[in-house]
C-alpha positions in Angstrom: 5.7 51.9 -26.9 6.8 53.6 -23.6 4.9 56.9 -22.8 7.1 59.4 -24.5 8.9 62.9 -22.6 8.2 66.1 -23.6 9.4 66.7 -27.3 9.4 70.5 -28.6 11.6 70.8 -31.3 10.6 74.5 -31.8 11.1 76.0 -28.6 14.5 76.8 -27.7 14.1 76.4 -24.0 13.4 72.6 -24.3 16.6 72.9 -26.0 18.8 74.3 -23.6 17.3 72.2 -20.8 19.1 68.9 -22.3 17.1 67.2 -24.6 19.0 63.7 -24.5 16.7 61.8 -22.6 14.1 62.7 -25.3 16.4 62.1 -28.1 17.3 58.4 -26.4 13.6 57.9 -26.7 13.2 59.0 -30.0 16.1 56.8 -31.1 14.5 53.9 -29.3 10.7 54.5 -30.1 10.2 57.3 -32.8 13.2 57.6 -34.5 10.7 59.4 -37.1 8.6 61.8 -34.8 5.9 63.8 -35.6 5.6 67.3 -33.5 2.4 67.9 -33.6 3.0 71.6 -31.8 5.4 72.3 -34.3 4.2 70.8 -36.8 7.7 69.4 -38.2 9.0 65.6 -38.3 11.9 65.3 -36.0 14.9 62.8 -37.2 16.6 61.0 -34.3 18.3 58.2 -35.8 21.9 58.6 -37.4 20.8 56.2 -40.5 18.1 58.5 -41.2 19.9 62.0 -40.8 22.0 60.3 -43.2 19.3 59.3 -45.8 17.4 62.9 -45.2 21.2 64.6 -45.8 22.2 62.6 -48.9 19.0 63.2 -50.6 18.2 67.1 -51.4 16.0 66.3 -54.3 13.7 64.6 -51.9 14.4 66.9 -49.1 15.1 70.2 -50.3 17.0 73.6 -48.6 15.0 76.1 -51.2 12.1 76.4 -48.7 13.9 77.3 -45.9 16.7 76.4 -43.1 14.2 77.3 -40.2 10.9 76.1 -40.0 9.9 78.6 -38.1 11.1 81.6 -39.9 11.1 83.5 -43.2 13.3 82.6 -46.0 15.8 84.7 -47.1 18.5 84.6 -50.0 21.1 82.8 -49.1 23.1 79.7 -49.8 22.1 78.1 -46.3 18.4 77.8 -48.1 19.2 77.1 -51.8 19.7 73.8 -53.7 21.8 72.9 -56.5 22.9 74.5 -58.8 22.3 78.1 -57.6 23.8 76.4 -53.9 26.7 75.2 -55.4 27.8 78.4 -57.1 26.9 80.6 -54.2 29.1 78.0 -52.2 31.7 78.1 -54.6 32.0 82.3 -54.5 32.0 82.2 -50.3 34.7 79.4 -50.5 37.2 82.0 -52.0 37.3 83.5 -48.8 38.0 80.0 -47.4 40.1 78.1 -49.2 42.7 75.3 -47.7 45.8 78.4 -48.2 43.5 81.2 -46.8 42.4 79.0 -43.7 46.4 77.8 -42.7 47.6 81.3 -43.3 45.5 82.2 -40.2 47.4 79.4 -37.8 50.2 82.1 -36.4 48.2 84.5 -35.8 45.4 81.8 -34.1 48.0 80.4 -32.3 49.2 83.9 -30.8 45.5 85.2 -29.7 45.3 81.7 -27.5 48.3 82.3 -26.0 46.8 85.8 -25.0 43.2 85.1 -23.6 45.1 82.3 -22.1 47.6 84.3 -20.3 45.3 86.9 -19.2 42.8 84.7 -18.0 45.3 82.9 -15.7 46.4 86.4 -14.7 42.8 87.4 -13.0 42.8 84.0 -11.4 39.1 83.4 -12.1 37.2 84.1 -15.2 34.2 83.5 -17.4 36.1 81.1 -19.6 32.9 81.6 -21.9 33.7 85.8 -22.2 37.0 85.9 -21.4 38.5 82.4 -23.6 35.9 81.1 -25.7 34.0 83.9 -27.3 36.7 85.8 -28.5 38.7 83.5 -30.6 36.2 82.8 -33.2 35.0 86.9 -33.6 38.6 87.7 -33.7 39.1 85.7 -35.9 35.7 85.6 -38.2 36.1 90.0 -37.7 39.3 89.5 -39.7 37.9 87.6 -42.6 35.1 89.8 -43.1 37.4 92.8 -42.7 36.0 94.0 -39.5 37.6 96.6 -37.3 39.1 95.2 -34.4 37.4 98.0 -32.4 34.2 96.7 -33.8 34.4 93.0 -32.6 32.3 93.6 -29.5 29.4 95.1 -31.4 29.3 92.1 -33.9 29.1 89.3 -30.9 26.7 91.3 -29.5 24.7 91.4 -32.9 25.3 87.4 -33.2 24.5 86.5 -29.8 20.6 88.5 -29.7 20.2 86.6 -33.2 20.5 83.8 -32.2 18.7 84.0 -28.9 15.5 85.2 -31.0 15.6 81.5 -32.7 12.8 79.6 -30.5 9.1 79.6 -30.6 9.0 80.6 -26.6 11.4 83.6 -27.4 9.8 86.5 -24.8 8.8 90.1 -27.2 11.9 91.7 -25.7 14.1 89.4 -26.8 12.5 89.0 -30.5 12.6 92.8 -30.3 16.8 92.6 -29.5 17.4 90.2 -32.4 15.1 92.2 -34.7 17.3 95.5 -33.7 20.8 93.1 -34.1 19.6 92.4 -37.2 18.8 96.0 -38.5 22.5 97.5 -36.7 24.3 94.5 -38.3 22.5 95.6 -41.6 23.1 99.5 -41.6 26.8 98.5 -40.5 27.4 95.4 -43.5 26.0 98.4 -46.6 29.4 100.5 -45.0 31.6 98.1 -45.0 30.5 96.9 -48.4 30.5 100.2 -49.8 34.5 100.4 -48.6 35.3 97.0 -50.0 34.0 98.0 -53.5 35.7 101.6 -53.5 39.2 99.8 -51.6 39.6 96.1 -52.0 41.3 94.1 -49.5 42.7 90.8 -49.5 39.4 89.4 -46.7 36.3 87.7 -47.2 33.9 90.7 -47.5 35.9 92.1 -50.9 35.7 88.8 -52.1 31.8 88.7 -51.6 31.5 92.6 -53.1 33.7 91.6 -56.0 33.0 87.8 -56.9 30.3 87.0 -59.9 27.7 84.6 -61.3 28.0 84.3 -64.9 28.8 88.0 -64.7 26.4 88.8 -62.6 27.6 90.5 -59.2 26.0 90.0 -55.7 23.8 92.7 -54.9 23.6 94.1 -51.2 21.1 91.9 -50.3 22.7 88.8 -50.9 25.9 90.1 -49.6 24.1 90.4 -46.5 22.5 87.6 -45.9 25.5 85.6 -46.7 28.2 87.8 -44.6 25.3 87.1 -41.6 26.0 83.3 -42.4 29.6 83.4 -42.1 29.1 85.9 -39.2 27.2 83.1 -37.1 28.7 80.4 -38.0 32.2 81.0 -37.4 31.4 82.8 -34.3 28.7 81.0 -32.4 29.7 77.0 -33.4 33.5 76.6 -32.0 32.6 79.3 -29.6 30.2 76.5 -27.7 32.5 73.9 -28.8 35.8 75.4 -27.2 33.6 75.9 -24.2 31.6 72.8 -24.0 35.1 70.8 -24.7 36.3 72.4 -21.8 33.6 71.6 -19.4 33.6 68.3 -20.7 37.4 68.0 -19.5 36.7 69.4 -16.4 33.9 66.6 -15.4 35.7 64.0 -16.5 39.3 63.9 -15.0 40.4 60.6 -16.4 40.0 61.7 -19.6 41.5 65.1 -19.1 44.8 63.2 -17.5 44.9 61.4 -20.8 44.9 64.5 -23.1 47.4 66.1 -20.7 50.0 62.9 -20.9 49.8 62.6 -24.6 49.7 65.7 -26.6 49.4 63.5 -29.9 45.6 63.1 -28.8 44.3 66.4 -29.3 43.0 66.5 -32.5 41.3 63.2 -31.8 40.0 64.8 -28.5 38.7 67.7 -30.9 36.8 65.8 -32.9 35.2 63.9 -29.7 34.3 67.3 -28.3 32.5 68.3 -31.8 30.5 65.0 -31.5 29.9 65.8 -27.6 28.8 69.3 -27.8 27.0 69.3 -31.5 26.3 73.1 -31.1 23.4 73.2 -34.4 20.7 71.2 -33.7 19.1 70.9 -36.8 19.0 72.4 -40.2 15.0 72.1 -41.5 14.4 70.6 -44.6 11.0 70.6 -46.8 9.5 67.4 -48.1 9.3 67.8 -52.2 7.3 64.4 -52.2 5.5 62.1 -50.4 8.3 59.7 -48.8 8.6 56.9 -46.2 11.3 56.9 -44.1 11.9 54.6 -40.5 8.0 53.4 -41.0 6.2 57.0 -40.8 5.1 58.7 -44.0 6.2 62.5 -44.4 3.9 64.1 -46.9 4.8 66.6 -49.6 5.7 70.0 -48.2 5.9 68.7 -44.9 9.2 70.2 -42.5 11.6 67.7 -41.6 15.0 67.9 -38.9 17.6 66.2 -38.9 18.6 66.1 -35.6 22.4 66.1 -35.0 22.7 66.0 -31.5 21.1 62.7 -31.6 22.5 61.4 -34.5 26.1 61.5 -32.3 24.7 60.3 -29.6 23.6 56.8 -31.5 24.8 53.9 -29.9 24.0 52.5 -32.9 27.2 54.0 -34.2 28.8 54.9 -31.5 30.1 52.4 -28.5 29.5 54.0 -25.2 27.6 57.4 -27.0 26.9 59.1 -23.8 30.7 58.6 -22.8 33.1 61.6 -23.5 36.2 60.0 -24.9 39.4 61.5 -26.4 40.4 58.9 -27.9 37.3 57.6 -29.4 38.3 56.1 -33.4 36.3 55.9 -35.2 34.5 59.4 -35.0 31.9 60.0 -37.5 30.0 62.7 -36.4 27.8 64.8 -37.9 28.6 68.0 -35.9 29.2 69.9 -39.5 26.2 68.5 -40.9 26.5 65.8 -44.3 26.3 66.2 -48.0 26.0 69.7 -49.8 25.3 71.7 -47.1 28.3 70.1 -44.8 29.6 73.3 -43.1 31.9 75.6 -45.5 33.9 76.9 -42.0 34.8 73.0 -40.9 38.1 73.5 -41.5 39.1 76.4 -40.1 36.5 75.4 -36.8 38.9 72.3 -36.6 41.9 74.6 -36.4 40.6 77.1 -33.8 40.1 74.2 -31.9 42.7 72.2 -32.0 45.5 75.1 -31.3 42.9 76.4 -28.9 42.9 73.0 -26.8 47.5 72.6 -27.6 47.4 76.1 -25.8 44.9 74.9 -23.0 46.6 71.4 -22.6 49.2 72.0 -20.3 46.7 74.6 -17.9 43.9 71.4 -17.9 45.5 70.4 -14.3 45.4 74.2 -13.2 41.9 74.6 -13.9 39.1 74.3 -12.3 35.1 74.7 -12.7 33.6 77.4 -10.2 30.2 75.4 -10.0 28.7 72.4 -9.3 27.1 70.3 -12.7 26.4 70.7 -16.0 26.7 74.6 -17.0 23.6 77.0 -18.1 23.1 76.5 -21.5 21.3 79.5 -23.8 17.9 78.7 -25.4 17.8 78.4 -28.7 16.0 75.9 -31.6 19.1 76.5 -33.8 22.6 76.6 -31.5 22.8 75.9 -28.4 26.2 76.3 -26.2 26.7 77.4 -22.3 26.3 80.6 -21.6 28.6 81.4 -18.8 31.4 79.2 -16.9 33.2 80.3 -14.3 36.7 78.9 -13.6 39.9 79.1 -11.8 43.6 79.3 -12.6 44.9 77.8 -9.3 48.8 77.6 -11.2 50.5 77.8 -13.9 52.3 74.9 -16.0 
């Protein structure tokens, strides 16, 4: 076995440096790795993220989606059954009619931060394109003032830059403070929704029941939080990760501009590319073997699905960007009961996102040299800023 690289599958800055070599390594040598810092088993190989998502008896939720972190009350850390009715009450908010009702209006916000981005001439297409889409369009479902969107990306952005074992204090103090702001914030918003319903997301929540039981604040909480970061913070790195992965690779970007029938093929190549959560933890329930190493009972265990999609394994050329790759099956939305409850609406932010974008791709251009900045974080990791210019118009 070749000396290994540094593996810290804890600390957020390892992260955001670019992990891939390690991953290759792991895929090559220690598909099953042992962090002994963290003191978590690290799953590299596609075939076992598969086996580790398919089996929740043996690898449980109900212990916590973080390794690192309390558990709290919320479908992201429950197994079946009380996972599959919480799941089942959040999906109302969700369903296939709910999600393609949002299209026009997707479509038109696009065409805006589009527009007024190519207006300036240079932006941060992370501020001023990416980020907004998703919390626009997340702040609707949950009901959210439009006047209030900045305040929740703020609140999801110092969340999730308190998810790493090298976090500084001050930034574990910001998330701590997002966390208790978002809280004080959710009990108004809640109290509304149960005095006025509304046709969104949050009066679902208030209003929906377990064998007549209602959600109490709490779990209201914890589960508008979950929609909260995952609509926001996933397509928000993969609109801008797709982008930059456009913008280094120009042969692929002249095929996306030729043929506008690629683009939802190209979409799925940039979830796969970008693979914004890194893991999700699961707890060992019994003592198992899997890829030759023994994880013992009560033992933390990530699948990790940035290397999964990079497998070449599974896929030909994995460290190629390709929009036109077919087959595509990546786990960027995770496998099995906990596969992502937003995946559909994601796919439809991106794919009118990157129609709107198409015709621009030639008028665009990256404002640095290399791979962008990307945020530190053991949980999502996207860029943090990219600067670009609009050189024309189409």
């Amino acid at each position: 076995m070749s000396m290994p690289p540094a593996i810290r599958l804890l600390d957020g800055a390892w992260y955001a440096a670019d992990p891939h070599t390690a991953f290759a390594w792991m895929r090559a040598e220690a598909p099953v790795y042992w962090d002994e810092a963290g003191q978590v088993w690290g799953v590299a190989a596609y075939e076992h993220v598969l086996r580790v998502s398919r089996d929740p008896t043996t690898f449980c939720s109900r212990e916590g989606s973080r390794p690192d972190s309390p558990t709290i009350p919320s479908m992201i850390n429950m197994d079946d059954p009380e996972h599959r009715r919480r799941r089942a009450l959040v999906n109302k908010g969700l369903t296939p009619r709910r999600v393609l009702d949002h299209e026009p209006k997707i479509r038109t916000i696009c065409a805006d931060l589009v527009e007024r981005a190519s207006e300036r001439g240079t932006c941060d297409f992370v501020h001023d394109v990416a980020a907004p889409l998703p919390m626009m369009v997340i702040g609707d479902l949950l009901g959210v003032a439009p006047e209030d969107h900045d305040r929740l990306l703020r609140w999801s952005d110092d969340l999730i830059e308190g998810t790493s074992s090298s976090a500084a204090p001050e930034t574990m103090m910001r998330a701590m403070t997002a966390f208790e702001e978002y809280a004080e914030y959710h009990r108004h918003v809640a109290a509304d929704r149960r005095a006025h319903p509304r046709d969104d997301m949050m009066s679902a929540l208030v209003h929906a029941e377990i064998d007549g039981q209602r959600l109490d604040d709490d779990a209201i909480l914890q589960e508008s939080l979950l929609i909260l970061i995952g609509g926001d913070e996933t397509t928000r790195h993969v609109i801008t990760g797709g982008m930059e992965a456009l913008l280094l690779n120009p042969d692929e970007q002249r095929k996306l501009v030729a043929d506008p029938t690629l683009v939802s093929t190209a979409v799925e190549e940039m979830l796969r590319w970008v693979t914004p959560v890194q893991n999700m933890n699961r707890t060992a329930t019994r003592d198992v073997e899997v890829g030759g190493k023994t994880i013992r009972a009560g033992q933390k265990v990530l699948p990790l699905y940035p290397s999964a999609n990079r497998d070449e394994r599974v896929f030909p050329q994995a460290n190629r960007f390709h929009v036109d790759r077919h087959p595509n099956e990546h786990l960027a939305f995770g496998h099995g009961a906990h596969f992502c409850l937003g995946a559909s609406l994601a796919r439809i932010e991106l794919r009118v996102m990157f129609e709107t974008l198409r015709p621009w791709l030639p008028h665009i251009t990256l404002q640095t040299d290399g791979v962008q900045r990307r945020r530190p974080s053991n949980f999502i990791v996207g860029i943090a800023t990219m600067p670009v210019r609009f050189s024309g118009r189409p």
